[in-house]
C-alpha positions as CSV (number, residue, x, y, z in Angstrom):
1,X,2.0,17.1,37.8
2,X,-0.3,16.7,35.5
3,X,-0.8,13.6,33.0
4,X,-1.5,14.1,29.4
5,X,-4.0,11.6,28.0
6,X,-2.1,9.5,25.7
7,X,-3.0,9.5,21.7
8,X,-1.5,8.8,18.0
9,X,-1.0,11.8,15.7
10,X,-3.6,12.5,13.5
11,X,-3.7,10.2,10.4
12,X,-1.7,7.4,11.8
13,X,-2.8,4.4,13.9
14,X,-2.4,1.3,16.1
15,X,-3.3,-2.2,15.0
16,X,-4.3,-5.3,17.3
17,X,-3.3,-8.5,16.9
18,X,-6.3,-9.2,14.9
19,X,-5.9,-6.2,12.2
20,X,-2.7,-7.5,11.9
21,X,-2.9,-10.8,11.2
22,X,-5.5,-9.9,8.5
23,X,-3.5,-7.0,7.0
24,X,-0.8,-9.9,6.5
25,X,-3.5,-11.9,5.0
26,X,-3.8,-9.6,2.2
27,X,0.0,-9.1,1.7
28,X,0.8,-12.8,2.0
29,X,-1.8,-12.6,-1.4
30,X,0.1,-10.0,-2.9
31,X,3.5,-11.4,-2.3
32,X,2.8,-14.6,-3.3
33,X,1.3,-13.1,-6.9
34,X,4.4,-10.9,-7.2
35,X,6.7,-13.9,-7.0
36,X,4.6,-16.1,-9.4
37,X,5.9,-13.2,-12.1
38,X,8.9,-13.3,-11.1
39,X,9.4,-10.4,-9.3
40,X,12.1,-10.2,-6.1
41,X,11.6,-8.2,-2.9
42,X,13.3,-5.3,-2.2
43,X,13.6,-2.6,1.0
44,X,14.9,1.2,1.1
45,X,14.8,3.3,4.2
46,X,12.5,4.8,5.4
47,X,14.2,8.6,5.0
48,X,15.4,9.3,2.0
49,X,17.9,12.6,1.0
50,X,15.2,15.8,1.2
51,X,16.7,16.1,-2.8
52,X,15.8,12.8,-3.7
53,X,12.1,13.6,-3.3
54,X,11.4,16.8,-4.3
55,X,10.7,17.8,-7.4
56,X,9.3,14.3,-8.8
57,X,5.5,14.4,-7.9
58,X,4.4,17.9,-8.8
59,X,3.8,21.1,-7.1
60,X,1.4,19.6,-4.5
61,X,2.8,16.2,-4.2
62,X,6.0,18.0,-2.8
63,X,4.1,20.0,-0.4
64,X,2.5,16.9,1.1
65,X,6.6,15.6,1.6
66,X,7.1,15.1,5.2
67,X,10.4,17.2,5.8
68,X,12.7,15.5,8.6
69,X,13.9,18.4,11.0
70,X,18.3,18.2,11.5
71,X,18.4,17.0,15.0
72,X,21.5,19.2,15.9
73,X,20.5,22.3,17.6
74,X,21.9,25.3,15.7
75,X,22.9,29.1,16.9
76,X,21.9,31.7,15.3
77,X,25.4,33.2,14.1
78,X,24.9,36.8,14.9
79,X,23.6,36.7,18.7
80,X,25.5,33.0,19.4
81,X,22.8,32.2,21.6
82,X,20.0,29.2,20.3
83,X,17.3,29.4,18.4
84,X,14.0,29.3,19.8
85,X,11.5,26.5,18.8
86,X,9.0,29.6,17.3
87,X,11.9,31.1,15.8
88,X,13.3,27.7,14.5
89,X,9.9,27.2,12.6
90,X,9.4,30.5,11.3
91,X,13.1,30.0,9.7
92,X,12.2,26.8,8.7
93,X,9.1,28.3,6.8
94,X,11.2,30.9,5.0
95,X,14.1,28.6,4.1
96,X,12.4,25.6,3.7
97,X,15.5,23.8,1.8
98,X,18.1,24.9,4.1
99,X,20.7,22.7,4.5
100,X,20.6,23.9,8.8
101,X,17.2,23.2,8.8
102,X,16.3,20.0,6.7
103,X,18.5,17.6,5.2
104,X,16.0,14.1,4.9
105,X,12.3,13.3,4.5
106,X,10.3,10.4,5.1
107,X,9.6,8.6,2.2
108,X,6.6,9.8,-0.3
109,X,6.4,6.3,-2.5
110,X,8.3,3.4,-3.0
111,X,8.8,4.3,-6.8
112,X,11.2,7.3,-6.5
113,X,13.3,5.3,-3.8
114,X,13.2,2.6,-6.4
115,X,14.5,4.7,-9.1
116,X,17.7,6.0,-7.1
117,X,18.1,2.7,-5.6
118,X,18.7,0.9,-9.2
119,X,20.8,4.1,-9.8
120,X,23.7,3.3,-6.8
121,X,23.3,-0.4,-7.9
122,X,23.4,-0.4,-11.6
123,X,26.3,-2.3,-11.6
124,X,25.2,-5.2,-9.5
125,X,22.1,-6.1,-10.8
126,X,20.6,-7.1,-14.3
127,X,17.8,-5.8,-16.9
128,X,15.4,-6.2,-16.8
129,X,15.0,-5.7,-13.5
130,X,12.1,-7.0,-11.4
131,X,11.5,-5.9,-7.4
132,X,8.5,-5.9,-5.0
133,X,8.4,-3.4,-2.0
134,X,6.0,-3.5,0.5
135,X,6.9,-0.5,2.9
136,X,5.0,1.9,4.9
137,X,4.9,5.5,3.0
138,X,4.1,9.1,4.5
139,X,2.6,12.2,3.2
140,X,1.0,14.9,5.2
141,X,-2.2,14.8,3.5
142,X,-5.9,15.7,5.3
143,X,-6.8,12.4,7.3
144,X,-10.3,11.1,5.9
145,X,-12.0,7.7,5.2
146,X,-9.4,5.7,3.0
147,X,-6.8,7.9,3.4
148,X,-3.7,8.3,6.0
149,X,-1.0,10.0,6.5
150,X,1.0,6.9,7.2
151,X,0.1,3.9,5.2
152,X,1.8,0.9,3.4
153,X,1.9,0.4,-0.2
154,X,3.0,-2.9,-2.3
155,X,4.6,-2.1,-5.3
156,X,5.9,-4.3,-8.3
157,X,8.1,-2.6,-11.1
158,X,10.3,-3.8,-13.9
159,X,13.0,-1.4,-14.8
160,X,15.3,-1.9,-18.2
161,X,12.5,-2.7,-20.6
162,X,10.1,-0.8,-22.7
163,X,7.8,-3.8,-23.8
164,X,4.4,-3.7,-23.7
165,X,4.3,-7.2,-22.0
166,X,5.2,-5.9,-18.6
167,X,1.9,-3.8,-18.5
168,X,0.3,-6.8,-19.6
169,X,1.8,-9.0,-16.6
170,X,1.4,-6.0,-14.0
171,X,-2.0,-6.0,-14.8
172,X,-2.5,-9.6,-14.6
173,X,-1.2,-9.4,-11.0
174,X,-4.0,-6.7,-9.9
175,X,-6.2,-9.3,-11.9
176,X,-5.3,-12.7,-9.9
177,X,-4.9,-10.6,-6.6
178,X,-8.2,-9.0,-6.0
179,X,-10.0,-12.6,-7.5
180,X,-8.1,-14.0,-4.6
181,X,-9.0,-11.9,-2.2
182,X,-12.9,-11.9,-3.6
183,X,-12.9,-8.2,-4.3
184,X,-14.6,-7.4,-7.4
185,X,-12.7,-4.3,-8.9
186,X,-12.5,-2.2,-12.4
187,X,-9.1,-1.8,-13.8
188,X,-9.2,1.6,-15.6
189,X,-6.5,2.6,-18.3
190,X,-5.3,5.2,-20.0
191,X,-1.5,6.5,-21.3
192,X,-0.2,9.7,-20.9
193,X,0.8,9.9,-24.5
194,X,-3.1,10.4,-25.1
195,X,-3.2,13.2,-22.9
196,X,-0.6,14.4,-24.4
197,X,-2.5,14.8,-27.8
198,X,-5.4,15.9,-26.3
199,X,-3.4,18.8,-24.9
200,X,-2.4,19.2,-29.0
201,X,-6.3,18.7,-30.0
202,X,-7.1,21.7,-28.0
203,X,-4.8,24.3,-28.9
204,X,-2.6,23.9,-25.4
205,X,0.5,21.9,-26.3
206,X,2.1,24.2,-24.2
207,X,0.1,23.1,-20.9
208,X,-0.2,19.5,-20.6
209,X,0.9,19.2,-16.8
210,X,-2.0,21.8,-16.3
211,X,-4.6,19.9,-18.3
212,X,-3.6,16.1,-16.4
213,X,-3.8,18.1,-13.1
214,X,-7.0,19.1,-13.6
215,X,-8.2,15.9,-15.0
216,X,-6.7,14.4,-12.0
217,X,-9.7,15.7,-10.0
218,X,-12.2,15.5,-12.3
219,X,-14.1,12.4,-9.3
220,X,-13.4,15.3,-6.8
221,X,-14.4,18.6,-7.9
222,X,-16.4,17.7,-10.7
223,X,-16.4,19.0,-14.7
224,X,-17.3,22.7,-14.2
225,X,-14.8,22.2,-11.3
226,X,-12.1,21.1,-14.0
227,X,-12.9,23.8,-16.4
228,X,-12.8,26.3,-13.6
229,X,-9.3,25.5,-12.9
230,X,-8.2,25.2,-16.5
231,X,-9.9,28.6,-17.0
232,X,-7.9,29.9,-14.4
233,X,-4.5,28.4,-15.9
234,X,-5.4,30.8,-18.8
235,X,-6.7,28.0,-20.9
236,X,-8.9,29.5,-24.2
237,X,-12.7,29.5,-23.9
238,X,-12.5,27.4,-27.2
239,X,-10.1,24.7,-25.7
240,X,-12.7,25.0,-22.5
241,X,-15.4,24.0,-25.0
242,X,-13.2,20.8,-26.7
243,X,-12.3,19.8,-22.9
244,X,-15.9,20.0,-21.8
245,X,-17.2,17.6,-24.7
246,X,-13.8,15.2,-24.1
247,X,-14.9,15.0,-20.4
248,X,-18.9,14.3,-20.9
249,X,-18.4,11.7,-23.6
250,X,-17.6,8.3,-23.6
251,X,-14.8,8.5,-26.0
252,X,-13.3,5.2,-27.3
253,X,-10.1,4.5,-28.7
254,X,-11.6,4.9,-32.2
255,X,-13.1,7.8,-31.3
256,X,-9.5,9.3,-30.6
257,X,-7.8,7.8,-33.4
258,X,-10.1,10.7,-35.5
259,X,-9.6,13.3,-32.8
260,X,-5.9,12.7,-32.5
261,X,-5.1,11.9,-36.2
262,X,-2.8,15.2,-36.4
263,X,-1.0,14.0,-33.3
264,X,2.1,11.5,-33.9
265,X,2.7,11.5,-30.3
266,X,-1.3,10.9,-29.2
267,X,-1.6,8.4,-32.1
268,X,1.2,6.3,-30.6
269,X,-0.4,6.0,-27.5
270,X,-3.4,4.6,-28.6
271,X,-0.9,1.9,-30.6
272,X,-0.2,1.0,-27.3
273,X,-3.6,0.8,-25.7
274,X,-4.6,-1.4,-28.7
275,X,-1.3,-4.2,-28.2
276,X,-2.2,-3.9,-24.4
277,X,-6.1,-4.4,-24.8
278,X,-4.9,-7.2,-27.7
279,X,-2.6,-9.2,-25.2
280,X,-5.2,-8.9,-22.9
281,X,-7.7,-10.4,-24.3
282,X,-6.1,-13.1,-25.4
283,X,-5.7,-13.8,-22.1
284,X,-9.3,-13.7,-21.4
285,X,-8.7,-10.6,-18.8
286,X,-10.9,-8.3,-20.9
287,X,-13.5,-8.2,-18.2
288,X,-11.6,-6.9,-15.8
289,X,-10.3,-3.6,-17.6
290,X,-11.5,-0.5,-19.5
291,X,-10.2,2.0,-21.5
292,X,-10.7,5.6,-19.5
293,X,-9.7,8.9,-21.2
294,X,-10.2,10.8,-18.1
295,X,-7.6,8.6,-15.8
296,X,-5.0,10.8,-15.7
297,X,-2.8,10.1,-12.6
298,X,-1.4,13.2,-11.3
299,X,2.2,12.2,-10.3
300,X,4.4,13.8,-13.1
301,X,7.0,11.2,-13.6
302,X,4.5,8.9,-16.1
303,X,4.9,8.8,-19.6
304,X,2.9,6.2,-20.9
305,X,0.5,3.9,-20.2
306,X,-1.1,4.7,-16.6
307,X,-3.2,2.3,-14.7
308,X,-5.9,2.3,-11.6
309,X,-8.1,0.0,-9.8
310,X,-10.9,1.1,-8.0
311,X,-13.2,-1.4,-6.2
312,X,-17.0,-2.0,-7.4
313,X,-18.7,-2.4,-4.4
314,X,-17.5,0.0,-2.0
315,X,-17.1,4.0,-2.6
316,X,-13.2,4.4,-1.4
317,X,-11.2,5.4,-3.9
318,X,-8.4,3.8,-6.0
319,X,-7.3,0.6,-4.3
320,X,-3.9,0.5,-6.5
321,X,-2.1,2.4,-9.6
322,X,1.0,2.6,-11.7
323,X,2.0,3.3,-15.1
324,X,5.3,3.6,-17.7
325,X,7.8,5.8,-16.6
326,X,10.4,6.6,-19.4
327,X,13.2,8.6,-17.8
328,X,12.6,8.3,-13.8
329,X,16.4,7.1,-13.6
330,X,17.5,10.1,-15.8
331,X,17.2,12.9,-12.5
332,X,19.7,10.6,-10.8
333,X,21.9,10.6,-13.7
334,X,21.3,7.2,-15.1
335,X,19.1,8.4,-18.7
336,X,17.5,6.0,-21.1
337,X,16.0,3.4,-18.6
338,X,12.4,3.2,-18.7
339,X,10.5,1.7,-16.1
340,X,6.8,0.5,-15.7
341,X,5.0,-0.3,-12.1
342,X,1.6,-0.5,-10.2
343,X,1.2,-0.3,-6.6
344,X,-1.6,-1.6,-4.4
345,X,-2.8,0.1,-1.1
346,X,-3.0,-2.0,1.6
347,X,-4.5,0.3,3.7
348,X,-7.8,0.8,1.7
349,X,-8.3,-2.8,-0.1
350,X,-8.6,-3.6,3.9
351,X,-11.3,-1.0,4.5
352,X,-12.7,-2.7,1.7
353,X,-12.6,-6.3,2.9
354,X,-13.7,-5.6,6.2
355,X,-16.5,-3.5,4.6
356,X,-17.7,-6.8,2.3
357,X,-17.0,-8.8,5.6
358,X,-14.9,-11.2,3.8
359,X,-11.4,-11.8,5.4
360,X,-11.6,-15.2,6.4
361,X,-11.9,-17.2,10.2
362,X,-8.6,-15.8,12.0
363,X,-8.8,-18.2,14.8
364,X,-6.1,-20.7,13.2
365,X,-3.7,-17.8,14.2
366,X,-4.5,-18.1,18.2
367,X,-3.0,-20.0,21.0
368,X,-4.9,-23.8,20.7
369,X,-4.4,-25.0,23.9
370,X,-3.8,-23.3,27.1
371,X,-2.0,-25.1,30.4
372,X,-4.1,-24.1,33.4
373,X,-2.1,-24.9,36.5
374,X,-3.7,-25.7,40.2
375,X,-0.7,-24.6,42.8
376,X,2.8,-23.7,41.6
377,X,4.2,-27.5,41.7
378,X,1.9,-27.8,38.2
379,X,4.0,-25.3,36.8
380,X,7.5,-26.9,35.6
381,X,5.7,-29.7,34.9
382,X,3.4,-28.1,32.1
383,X,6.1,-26.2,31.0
384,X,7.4,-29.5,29.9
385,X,4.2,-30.6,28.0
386,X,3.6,-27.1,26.5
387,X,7.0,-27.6,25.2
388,X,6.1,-31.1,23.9
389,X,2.9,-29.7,22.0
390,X,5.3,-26.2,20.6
391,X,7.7,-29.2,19.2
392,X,4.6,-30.4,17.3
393,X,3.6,-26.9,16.3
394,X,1.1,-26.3,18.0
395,X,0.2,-22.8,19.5
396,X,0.8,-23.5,22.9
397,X,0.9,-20.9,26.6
398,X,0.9,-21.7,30.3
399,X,-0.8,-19.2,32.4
400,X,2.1,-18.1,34.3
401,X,1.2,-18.0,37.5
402,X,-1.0,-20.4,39.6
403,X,-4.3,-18.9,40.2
404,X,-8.2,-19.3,40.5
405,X,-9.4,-21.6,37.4
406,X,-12.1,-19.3,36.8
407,X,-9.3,-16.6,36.4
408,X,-7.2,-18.6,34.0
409,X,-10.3,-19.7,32.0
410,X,-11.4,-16.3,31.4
411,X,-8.0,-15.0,29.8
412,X,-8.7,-18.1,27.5
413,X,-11.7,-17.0,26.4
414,X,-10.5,-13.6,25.8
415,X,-7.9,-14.8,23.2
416,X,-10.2,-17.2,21.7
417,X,-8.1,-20.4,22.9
418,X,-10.1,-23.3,22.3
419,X,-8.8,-26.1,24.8
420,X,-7.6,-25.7,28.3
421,X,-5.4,-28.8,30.0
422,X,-6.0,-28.1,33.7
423,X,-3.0,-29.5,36.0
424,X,-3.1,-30.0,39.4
425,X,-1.6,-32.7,42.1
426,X,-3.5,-35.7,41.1
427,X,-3.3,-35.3,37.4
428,X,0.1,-35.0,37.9
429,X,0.5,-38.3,39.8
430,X,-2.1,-40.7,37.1
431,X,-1.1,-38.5,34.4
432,X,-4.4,-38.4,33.2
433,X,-4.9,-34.8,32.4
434,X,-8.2,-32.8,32.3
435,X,-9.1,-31.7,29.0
436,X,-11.6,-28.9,28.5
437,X,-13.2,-28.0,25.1
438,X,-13.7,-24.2,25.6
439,X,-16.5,-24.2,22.9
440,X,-18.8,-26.4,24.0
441,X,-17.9,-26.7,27.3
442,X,-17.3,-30.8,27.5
443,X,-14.6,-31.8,29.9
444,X,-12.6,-35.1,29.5
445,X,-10.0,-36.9,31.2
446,X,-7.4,-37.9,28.7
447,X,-3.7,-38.7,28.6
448,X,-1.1,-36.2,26.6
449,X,-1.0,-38.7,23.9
450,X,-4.7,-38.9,23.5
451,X,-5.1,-34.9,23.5
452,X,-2.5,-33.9,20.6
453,X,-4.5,-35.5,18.0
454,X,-7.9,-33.5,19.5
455,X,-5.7,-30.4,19.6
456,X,-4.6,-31.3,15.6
457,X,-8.1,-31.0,15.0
């Protein structure tokens, strides 16, 4: 019979012990910052109703949804006999929101969750509302540097309240995190109220989904790429022309306010820009954030102010995002609650780190001291001193079986234990144990009382 070489799917991965203990580095960070703001932590599952989903990130966002196959085999009614697998897919491809075919899907963000979540509980929980999630996500997106098709995000997001303030905290979180984690970043905003006019300036009121699509791109396929695609959409050569100077200027906000000045709903997104960039400031967080017209964000749930942070040092992408969201509840029949939230990708600010080599020493996490036992007499008795040194918390193991030293010393040194107590007959009998430093090598012949404070460091 043959054996299959084992493998992960494409776009997801393992983690050593390592990898994980600095992945929980960075979200210990992030957790810690969400909870100085006040925020609680939340979890949904990870499969969500296939209708909760779909239809809340845009044509392509939905066709990057991972669809969750009924696990029920069905008959096909007319021959009673089952379907075959090739058959099964093909029906699956032409009824792609048949209720035999696909009922759930595994999660896309935390946000949409979030929204139906404070839907079912509206009645046990008060505005505003303030949650953290840090939950692995899925979309079935091509697999490239940065980017997976499993991968965790850390969201915060206040529900219940349309100030401006909660922009202002969310992007003091991205502001204390990455200084914490000595990533130098640039926090790019703009609102979608802006694009909005913009959509107005050029003659296309009717097409603003098509216009912040396109934008969306614009780091990926370029300006003539944008005005190909806009073209395309049936856009005029003359709101072609006013896109194509938008895109290849710096435009400010007071640059806008003459642009937009026959747009009531463009002009109040700049209002908002100006008492965010205010608050900011006084705050003296102004150096960390710049006003983009081009960020557009292409998830089509955001209505206002839109946020991303990319990193300054390495070329990855945005490390985190969010934005106001005015209506999300509405689709699950709860209108009139707006929402605001950023997200931070775990899986990319570690690329990053680990780029900068700055995640700090991880040895603190390892075992300390390793019980090395001589013949199996040794063993109960340093069971009973490993548990002596676990009740003192340290990170204690006993080699579980009695072998060669050199044998016992080696797995040591694989884990990066720095002490060894070697047991055999006589240090059992004086109770003077043999210490060895696995560092420098320097053996000493110590009592247990004498070795926890060494071990302590």
């Amino acid at each position: 019979m043959s054996v299959n070489k084992p493998s992960v799917p494409s776009g997801m991965r393992d983690f050593s012990p390592e990898q994980v203990i600095r992945r929980n580095y960075i979200l210990n960070i992030i957790e810690h910052v969400f909870q100085k703001y006040g925020f609680m932590p939340l979890q949904t599952p990870s499969m969500e109703n296939i209708e909760t989903l779909t239809g809340k990130y845009g044509d392509e966002g939905d066709q990057l949804i991972y669809k969750v196959l009924n696990s029920r085999i069905y008959e096909a009614k007319d021959e009673k006999k089952i379907v075959m697998r090739a058959d099964f897919e093909q029906a699956l491809i032409a009824n792609s929101n048949s209720k035999n075919l696909v009922e759930k899907a595994l999660r896309y963000d935390l946000t949409v969750p979030f929204a139906r979540y404070v839907v079912m509980h509206r009645n046990d929980i008060t505005f505003p509302f303030k949650r953290y999630q840090m939950q692995p996500v899925w979309r079935a997106d091509r697999p490239q540097k940065g980017r997976f098709r499993e991968f965790w995000q850390c969201d915060a997001d206040v529900v219940g309240s349309d100030s401006l303030l909660n922009e202002v905290d969310l992007i003091g979180i991205y502001a204390e995190v990455f200084e914490k984690l000595n990533v130098g970043v640039t926090i790019k905003i703009n609102n979608r109220k802006i694009l909005y006019g913009l959509s107005e300036y050029i003659g296309e009121s009717n097409k603003q989904t098509e216009l912040t699509v396109a934008i969306d791109k614009l780091d990926k396929i370029g300006v003539d790429g944008v005005l190909k695609e806009l073209s395309e959409k049936g856009f005029e050569a003359s709101s072609l022309e006013k896109v194509k100077s938008i895109l290849q200027e710096k435009i400010t906000l007071e640059r806008l306010k003459v642009l937009l000045i026959n747009s009531e709903k463009g002009m109040h997104g700049i209002r908002e820009m100006e008492v965010i960039f205010s608050s900011l400031y006084a705050l003296n967080k102004m150096m960390k954030i710049e006003f983009d017209v081009t960020l557009a964000r292409g998830l089509n749930y955001y209505t206002g102010a839109i946020i991303e942070v990319v990193a300054n040092e390495v070329q990855i992408g945005s490390v985190g995002g969010g934005g106001r969201y005015d209506d999300l509840t509405g689709i699950f029949g709860l209108p009139g609650i707006s929402g605001v939230g950023i997200s931070f990708g775990l899986d990319r600010i570690y690329e990053v780190i680990e780029e900068l080599k700055r995640f700090p020493e991880t040895n603190h996490y390892f075992t300390q001291v390793l019980f090395c036992c001589m013949d199996e007499d040794a063993l109960p008795y340093a069971m009973l001193l490993a548990q002596q040194c676990r009740n003192l918390n340290l990170k204690t193991e006993v080699y579980p079986i009695a072998t060669k030293l050199k044998k016992q010393l080696d797995y040591a040194n694989s884990k990066k234990i720095n002490y060894a107590v070697i047991i055999g007959e006589q240090e059992m009998e004086s109770k003077i144990l043999t210490l060895k430093n696995l560092i420098s090598g320097e053996q000493l012949k110590l009592t247990m009382e004498e070795i926890i404070p060494l071990l302590k460091g």
